[in-house]
C-alpha positions as a printed Julia matrix, in Angstrom:
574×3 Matrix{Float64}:
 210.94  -45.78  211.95
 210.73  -49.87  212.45
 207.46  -51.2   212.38
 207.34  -51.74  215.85
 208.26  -48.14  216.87
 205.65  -46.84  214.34
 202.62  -49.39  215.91
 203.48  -48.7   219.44
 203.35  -44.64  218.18
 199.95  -45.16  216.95
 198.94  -47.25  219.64
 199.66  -44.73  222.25
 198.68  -41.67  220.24
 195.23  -43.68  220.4
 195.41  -44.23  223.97
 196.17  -40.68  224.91
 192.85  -39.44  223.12
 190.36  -42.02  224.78
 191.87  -40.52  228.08
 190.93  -37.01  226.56
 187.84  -37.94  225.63
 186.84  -39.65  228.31
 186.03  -42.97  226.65
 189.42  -44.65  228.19
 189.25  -46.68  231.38
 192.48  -46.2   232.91
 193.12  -44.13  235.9
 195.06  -41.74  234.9
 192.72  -39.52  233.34
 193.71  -36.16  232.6
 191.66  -33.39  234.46
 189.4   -31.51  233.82
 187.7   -34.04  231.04
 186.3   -32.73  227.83
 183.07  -31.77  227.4
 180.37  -34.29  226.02
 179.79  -31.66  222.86
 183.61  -33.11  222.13
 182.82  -36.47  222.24
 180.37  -35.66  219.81
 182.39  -34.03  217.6
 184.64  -36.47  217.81
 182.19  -39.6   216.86
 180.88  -37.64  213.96
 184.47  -37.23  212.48
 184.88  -40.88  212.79
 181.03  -41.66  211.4
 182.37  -39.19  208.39
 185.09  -41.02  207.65
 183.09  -44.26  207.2
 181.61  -42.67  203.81
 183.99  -42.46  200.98
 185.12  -38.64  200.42
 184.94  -37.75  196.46
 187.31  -34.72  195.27
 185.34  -32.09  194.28
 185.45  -31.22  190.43
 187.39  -27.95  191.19
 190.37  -29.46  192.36
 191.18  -31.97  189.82
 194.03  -30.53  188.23
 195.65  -29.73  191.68
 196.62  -32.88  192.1
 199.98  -32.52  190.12
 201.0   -29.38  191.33
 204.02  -30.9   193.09
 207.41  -32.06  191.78
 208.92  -34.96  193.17
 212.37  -34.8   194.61
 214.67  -36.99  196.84
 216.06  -36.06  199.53
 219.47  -37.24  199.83
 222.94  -35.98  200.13
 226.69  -37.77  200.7
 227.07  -39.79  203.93
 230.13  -41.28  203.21
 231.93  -38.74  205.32
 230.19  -39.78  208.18
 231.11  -42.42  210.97
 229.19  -45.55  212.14
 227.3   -43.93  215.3
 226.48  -40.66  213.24
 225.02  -42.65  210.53
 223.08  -44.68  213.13
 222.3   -41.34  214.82
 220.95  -39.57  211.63
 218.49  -43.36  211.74
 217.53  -42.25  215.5
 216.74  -38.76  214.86
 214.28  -39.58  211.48
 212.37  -41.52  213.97
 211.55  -39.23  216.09
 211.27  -36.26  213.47
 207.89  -39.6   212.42
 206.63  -39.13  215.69
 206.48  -35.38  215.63
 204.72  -35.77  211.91
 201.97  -37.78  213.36
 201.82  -35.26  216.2
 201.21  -32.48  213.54
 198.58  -34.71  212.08
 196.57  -34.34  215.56
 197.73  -30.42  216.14
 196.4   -29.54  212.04
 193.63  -32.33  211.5
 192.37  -34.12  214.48
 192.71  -37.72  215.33
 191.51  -39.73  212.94
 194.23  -39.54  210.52
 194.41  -43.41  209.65
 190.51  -43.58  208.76
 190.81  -40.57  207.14
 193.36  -41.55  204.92
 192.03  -45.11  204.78
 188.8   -43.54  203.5
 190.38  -42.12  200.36
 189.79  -45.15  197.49
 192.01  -43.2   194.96
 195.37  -43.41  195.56
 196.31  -40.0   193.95
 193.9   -38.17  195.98
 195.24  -39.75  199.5
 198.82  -38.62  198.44
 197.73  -35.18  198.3
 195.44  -35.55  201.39
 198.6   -36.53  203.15
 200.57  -33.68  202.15
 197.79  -31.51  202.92
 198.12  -33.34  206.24
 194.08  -33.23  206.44
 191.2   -32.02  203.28
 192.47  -28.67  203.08
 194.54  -27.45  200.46
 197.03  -25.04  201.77
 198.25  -23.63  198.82
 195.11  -22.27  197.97
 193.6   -20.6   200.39
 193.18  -23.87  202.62
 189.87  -24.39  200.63
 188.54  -27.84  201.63
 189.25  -30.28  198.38
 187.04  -33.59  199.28
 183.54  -33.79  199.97
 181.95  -34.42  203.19
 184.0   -32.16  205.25
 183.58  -28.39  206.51
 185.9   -25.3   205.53
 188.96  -25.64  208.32
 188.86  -23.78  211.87
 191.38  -20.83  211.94
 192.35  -22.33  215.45
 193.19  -26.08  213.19
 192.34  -27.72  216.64
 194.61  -26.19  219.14
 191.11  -24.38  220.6
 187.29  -25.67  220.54
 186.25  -25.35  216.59
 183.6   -22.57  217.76
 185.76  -20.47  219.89
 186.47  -16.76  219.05
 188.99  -14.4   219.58
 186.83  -12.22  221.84
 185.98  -15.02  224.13
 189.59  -16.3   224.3
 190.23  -12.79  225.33
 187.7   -12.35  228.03
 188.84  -15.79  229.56
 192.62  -14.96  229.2
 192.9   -14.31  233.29
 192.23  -17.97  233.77
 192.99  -19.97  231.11
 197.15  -19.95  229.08
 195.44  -18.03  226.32
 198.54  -16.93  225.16
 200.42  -20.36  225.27
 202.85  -21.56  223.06
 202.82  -24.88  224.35
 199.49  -25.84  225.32
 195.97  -26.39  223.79
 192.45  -25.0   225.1
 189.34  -26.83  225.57
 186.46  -26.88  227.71
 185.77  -28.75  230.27
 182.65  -30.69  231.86
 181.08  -27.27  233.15
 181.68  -26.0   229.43
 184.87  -23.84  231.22
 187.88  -23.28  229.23
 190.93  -24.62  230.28
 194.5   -24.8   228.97
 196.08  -28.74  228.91
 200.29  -28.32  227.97
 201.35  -30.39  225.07
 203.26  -32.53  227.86
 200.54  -33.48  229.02
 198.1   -33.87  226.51
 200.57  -35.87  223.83
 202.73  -37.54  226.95
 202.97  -41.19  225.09
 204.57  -40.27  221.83
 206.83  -37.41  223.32
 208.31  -39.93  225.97
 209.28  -42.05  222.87
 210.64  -39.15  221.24
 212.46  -37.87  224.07
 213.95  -41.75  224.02
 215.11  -41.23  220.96
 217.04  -38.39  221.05
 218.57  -39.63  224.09
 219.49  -42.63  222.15
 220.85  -40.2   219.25
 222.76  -38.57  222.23
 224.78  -41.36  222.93
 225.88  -41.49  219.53
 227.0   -38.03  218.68
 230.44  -36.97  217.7
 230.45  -33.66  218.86
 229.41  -32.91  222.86
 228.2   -29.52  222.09
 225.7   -31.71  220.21
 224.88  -34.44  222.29
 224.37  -31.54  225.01
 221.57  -30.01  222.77
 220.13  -33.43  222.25
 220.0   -34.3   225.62
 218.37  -30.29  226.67
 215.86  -30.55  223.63
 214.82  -34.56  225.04
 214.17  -33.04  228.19
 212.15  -29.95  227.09
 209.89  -32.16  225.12
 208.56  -33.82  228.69
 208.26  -30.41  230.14
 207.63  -27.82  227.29
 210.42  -25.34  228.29
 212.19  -25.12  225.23
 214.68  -21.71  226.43
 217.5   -23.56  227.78
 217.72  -26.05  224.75
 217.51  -22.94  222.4
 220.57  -21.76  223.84
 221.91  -24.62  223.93
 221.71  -25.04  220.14
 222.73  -21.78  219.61
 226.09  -22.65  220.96
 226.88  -25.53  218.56
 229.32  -24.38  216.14
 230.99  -27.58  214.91
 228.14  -30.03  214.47
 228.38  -31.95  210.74
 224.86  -32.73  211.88
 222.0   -31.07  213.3
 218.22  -31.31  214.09
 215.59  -28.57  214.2
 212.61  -30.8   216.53
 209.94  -29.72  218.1
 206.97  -27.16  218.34
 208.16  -24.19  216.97
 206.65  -22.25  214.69
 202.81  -20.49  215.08
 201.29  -20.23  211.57
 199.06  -22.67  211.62
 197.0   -21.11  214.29
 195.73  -18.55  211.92
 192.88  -17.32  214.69
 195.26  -15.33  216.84
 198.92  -16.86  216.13
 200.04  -17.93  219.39
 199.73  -21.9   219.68
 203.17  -24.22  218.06
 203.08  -26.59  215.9
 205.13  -29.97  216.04
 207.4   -30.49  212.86
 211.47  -31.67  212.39
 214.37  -31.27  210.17
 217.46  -33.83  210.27
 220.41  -31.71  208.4
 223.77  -32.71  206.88
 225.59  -29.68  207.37
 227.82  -28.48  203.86
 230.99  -27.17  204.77
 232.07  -25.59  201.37
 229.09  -23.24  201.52
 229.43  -22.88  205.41
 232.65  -21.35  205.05
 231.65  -18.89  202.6
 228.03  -17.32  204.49
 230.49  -17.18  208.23
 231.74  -13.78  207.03
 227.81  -11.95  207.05
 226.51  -12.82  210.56
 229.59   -9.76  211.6
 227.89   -6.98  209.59
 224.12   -7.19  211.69
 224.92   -4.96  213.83
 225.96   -2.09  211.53
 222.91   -3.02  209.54
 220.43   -2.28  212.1
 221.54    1.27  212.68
 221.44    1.99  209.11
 217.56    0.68  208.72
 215.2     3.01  207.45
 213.34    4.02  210.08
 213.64    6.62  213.12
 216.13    5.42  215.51
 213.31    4.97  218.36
 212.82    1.61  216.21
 215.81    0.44  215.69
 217.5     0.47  219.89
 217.71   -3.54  220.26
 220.95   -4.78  219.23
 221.16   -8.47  217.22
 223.0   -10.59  219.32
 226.6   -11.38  218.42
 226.53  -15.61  217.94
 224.17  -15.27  215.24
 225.71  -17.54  212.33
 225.18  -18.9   209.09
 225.66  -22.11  207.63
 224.73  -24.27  204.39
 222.99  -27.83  204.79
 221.38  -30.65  202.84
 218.19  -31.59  204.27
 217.45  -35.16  204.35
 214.56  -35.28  206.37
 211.35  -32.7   206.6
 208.09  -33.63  209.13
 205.35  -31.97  210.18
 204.46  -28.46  209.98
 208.09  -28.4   207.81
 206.64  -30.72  205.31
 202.83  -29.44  205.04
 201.98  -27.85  201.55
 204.74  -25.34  200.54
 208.55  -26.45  202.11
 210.49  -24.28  203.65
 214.25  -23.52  202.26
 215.4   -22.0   204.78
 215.69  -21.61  208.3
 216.12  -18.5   211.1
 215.65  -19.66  214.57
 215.11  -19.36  217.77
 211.87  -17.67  218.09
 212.41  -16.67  221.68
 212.86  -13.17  221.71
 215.19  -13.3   224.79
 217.61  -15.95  222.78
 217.24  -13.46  219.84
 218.25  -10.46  222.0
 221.53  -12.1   223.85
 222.54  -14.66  221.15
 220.94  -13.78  217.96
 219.94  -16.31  215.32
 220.87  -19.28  213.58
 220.05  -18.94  209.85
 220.33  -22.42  208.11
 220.34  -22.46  204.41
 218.87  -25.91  202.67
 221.14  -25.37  199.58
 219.49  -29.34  198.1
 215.8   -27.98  198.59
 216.49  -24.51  197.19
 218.36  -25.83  194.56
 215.47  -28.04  193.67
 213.09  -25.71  193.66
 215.35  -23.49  191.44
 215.7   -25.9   188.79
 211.95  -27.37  188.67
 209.97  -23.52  189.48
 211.83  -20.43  189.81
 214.12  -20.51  186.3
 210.91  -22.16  184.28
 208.8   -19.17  185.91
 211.52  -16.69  184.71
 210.97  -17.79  181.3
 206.97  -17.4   181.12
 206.75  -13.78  183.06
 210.09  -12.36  182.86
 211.28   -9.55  179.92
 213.89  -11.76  177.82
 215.97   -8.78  178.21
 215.92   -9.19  182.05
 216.34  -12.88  181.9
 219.76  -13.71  182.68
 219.5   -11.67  185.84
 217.52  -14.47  187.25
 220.72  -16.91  188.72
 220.71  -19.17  191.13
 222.86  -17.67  193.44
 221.01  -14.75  193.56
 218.22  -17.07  195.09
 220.19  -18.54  197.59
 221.72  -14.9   198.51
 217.85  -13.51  198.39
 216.53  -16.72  200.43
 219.71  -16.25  202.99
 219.17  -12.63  203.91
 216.07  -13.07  204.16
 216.47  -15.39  207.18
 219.66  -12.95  208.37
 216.74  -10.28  208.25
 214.28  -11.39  210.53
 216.94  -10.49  213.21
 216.99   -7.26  212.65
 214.28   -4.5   213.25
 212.21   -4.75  216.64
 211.22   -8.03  218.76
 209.34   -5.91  221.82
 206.94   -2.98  221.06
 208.31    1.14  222.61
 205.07    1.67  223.71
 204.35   -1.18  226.41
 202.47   -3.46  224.47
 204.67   -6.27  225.07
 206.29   -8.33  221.94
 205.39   -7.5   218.63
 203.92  -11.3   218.02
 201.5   -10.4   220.75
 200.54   -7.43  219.86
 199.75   -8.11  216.38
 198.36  -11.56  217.05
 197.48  -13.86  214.22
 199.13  -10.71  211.71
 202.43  -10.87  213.4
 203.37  -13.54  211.59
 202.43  -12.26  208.19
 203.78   -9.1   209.2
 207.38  -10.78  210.1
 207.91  -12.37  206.63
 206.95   -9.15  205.11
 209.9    -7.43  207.26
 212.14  -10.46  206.1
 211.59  -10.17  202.56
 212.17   -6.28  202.03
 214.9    -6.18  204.6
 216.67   -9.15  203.08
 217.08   -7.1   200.01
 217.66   -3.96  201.75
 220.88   -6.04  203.31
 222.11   -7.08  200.37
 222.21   -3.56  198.6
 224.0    -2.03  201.41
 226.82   -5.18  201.45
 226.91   -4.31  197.37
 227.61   -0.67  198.5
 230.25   -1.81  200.68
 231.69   -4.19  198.12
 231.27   -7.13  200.13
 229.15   -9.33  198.41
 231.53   -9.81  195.03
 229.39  -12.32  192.45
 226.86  -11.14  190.61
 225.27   -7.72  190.37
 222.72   -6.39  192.43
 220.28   -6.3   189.79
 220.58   -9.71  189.72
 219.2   -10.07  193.15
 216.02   -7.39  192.62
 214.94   -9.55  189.01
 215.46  -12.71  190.91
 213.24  -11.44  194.03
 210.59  -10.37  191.74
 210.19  -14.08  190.11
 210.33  -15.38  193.66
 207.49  -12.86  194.2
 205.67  -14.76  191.66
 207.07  -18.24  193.11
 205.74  -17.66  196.4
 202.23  -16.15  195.72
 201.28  -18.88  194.2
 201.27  -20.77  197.97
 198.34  -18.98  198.07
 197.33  -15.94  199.71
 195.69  -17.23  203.21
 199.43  -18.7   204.67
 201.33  -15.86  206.52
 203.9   -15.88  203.71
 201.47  -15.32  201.5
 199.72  -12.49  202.61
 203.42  -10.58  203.15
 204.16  -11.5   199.27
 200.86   -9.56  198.3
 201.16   -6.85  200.02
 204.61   -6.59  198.46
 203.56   -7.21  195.5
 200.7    -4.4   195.27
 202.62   -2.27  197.19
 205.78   -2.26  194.48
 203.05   -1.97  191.76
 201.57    1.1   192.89
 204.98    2.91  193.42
 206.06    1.69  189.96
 208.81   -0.71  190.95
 207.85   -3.07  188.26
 206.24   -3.17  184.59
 204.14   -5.33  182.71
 204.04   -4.63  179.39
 200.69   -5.69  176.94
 202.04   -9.66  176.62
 201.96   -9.74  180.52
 205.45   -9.99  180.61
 207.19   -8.08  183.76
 210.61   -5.65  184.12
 212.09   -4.43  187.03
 212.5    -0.67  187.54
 215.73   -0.73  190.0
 215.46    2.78  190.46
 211.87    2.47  191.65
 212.48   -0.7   193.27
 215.29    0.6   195.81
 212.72    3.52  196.46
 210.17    1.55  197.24
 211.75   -1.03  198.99
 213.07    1.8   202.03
 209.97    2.8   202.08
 208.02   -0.9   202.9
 210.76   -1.32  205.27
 210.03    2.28  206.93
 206.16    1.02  207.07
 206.74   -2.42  208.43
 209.25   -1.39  211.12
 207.08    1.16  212.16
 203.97   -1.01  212.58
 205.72   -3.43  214.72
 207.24   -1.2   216.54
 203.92    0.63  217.85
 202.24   -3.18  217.87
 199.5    -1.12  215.56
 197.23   -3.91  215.25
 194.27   -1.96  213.36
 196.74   -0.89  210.93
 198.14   -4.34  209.72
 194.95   -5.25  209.66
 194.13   -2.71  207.41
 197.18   -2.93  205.51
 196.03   -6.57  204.71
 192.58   -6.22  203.95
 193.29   -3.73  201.7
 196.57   -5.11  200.24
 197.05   -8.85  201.24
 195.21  -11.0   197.9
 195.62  -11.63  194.41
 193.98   -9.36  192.25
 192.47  -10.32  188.62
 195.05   -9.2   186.57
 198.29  -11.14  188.63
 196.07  -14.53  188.77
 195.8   -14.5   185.03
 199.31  -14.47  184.95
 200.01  -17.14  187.34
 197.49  -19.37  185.07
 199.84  -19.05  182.37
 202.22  -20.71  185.07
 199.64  -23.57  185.4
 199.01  -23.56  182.24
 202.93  -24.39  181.16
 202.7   -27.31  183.68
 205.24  -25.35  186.3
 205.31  -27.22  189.51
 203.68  -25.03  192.69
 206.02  -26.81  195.04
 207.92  -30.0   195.57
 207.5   -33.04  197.32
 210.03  -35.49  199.02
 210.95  -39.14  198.48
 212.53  -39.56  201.82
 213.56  -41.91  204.53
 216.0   -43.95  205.66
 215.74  -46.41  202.98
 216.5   -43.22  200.26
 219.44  -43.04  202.57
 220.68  -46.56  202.81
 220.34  -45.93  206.85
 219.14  -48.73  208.82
């Protein structure tokens, strides 16, 4: 983003919380006004932020956890307008990463960071996007500042769940798209995204109007135009079909609020965050053949049949891209390698899926974490089952699997997401992992996956098992790799032999994996909230003997995660 673009951004991101807060005097307040306990909490962020936050002792060897990678890919391919498209399209993905800032942190973000003396600790305040480290357990990392609000601030940092319950007849308590506060009378009330961050989406909207203009492909200017609009108006439906009818787009954009993990108090609100894609048509060409076998896949689940009537929608597709750009919640702690959207459940049902595959970022994080992890836990004997295209295969179904299984509960409890509330989310990943590698047994049965060996895949998904848990156990992905990761241990899928060194049992592991599958499906299917709850408590953390292990990881200097160089300068874009 120009400098211009990016002061005008702040300027009205600023402008649109004095109206909120009621310190602004324009007219155009929004109404009802916050409550004055607001404006205090407010003032005292910005009072905190005058003192100079220290890192506390028992982070300092956190701050090199992440592997630096750029994020760039071959252009030359590309015409003039897409180029100056792909420029267009980073811009706005800015805006949406200072909109996270506000959605995870609060508004202070520039003191905040300005606050921060040591430039080491500011880079991994930023991508901590606030003082919480989210890899581990969101414990705060700097001094001065409380433990962070389940809610992050899409709701008032005292609210509950039981009070957001009793007020749910009057208020959008189970929004996507809006935020809860209370007003002057100490009433909550809902304000819609649209409203509330107005300024900075009408620039963003601009801008993909702008990119618009300059697209190639008019199934893709279409979705442009449909996704500029839904910004101003949060109805994001049409635009999600509309991008689920692209099929020739080199380029593509994932922009917006989308998904709901970072409201970890009940899982409903949507966080801002972007991806700008190059697509790879090599790799395209070879996934196109898997979207055709869903259908067949989800009668065969493991489960009754009672959980198993909705039919995956026919579009669903795959496809291979480089990622040049990640923002927002895309680019907070861990980064996502892959991607399955929509999240409607009526897109789901009639259309199906996209699943995106970002081949640059998963091959990155092969190369730097997942091979050197092999080497430290992993039998030698089981070694050279650990490849990198079982990872992609592993990472791919597991985004092909999250649209199969059940989106609405049998027993009139509306959508699984909320019925299980801030557990659906763990819950879904959970699903995705064992029914990823469910998928790719049966297509091994069937003879149509043809590189490799399927005991390639299971070794690989159990060092990906150790990959992931070390996110931490409080993200939704992290809780679903624990309870995997117990549950396989207690029906022997794996060993660990007296140097702490693990094999997979594939007998055991196909066993077990039908039967997680059976467990999961069945859960959201009957929207069984006290028993994921259970299932979690009991199941979802690290126990003693797995985090000395994972210190061996630490101690071999193993990246956690990686971190982009990015921009349009990496990219020689203008």
């Amino acid at each position: 983003m120009n400098t211009n673009i990016r002061k005008t951004t702040l300027t009205l991101l600023i402008s649109s919380i004095a109206v909120l807060s009621g310190c602004s005097d324009q007219t155009n307040t929004i109404e009802p006004n916050v409550t004055q306990s607001q404006v205090a909490e407010l003032k005292s962020k910005i009072t905190q932020t005058k003192v100079t936050p220290q890192l506390l002792p028992a982070f300092k060897n956190r701050l090199d956890i992440y592997q630096e990678v750029t994020l760039t890919t071959d252009l030359s391919h590309l015409s003039v307008n897409q180029k100056l498209m792909l420029a267009k399209l980073i811009d706005a993905s800015v805006i949406m990463d200072d909109l996270f800032w506000m959605q995870s942190f609060g508004d202070n973000k520039v003191a905040f960071l300005s606050s921060l003396t040591d430039e080491k600790v500011r880079k991994y305040a930023t991508l901590n996007y606030g003082p919480w480290d989210r890899l581990q357990a969101d414990e705060t990392f700097l001094s001065h500042y409380q433990e962070k609000a389940l809610g992050a601030q899409f709701y008032p940092q005292d609210i509950t769940k039981s009070a957001l319950e009793m007020a749910s007849s009057t208020i959008d308590s189970k929004g996507l798209y809006s935020v809860i506060r209370r007003n002057n009378q100490g009433e909550l009330i809902s304000i819609p995204f649209s409203t509330l961050y107005k300024e900075p989406l009408t620039i963003a909207s601009q801008l993909l109007l702008d990119a618009a203009l300059l697209a190639d492909d008019k199934e893709f200017a279409n979705y442009l135009t449909m996704r500029a609009t839904a910004l101003l108006n949060d109805d994001f439906q049409a635009s999600d079909f509309a991008w689920m009818d692209m099929k020739n787009n080199s380029i593509d954009v994932v922009i917006g609020p989308i998904e709901t993990y970072e409201d970890q108090l009940v899982g409903y609100r949507a966080a801002y965050e972007s991806y700008v894609l190059v697509k790879d048509q090599a790799w395209s060409k070879r996934l196109e053949k898997f979207a055709s076998f869903l259908p067949e896949l989800q009668r065969t689940l493991p489960v009754a049949d009672k959980f198993k009537q909705e039919t995956p929608g026919t579009d669903a597709d795959l496809n291979a891209y480089d990622v040049i750009y990640y923002a927002g919640h895309a680019n907070a702690g861990g980064k996502t390698i892959a991607i399955n959207l929509p999240n409607d459940e009526e897109v789901q049902l009639q259309k199906g899926t996209r699943r995106l595959q970002l081949k640059n970022a998963m091959k990155a994080k092969f190369d730097h974490i997942l091979d050197p992890i092999a080497k430290v836990l992993i039998t030698p004997t089981q070694r050279k089952h650990v490849t990198f295209n079982a990872f992609f295969a592993n990472t791919m179904f597991h985004e092909v699997a999250h649209g199969l299984g059940i989106k609405n509960t049998i027993n009139n409890k509306g959508t699984v997401r909320q019925a299980l509330k801030e557990h659906a989310s763990a819950l879904e990943e959970g699903k995705a992992d064992i029914l990823g590698l469910y998928m790719i047994t049966e297509l091994f049965k069937k003879g149509q996956i043809s590189e490799g060996i399927v005991e390639d895949n299971y070794v690989t998904f159990m060092a990906g098992i150790f990959r992931s848990v070390r996110f931490g156990a409080s993200s939704a992905h992290g809780k679903a790799n624990m309870v995997r990761f117990n549950y396989f241990q207690q029906a022997g899928a794996f060993s660990r032999d007296s140097n702490g060194l693990y094999s997979v049992n594939f007998k055991e592991m196909a066993q077990a994996m039908a039967s997680l599958s059976n467990l999961i499906l069945t859960i959201q299917g009957t929207g069984d909230y006290a028993k994921v709850d259970q299932l979690i408590k009991d199941s979802g953390f690290i126990k003693p003997e797995l985090a000395s292990d994972l210190n061996k990881l630490t101690n071999a200097n193993i990246p956690v995660d990686i971190v982009f160089k990015q921009g349009k300068e990496v990219l020689g874009l203008k």
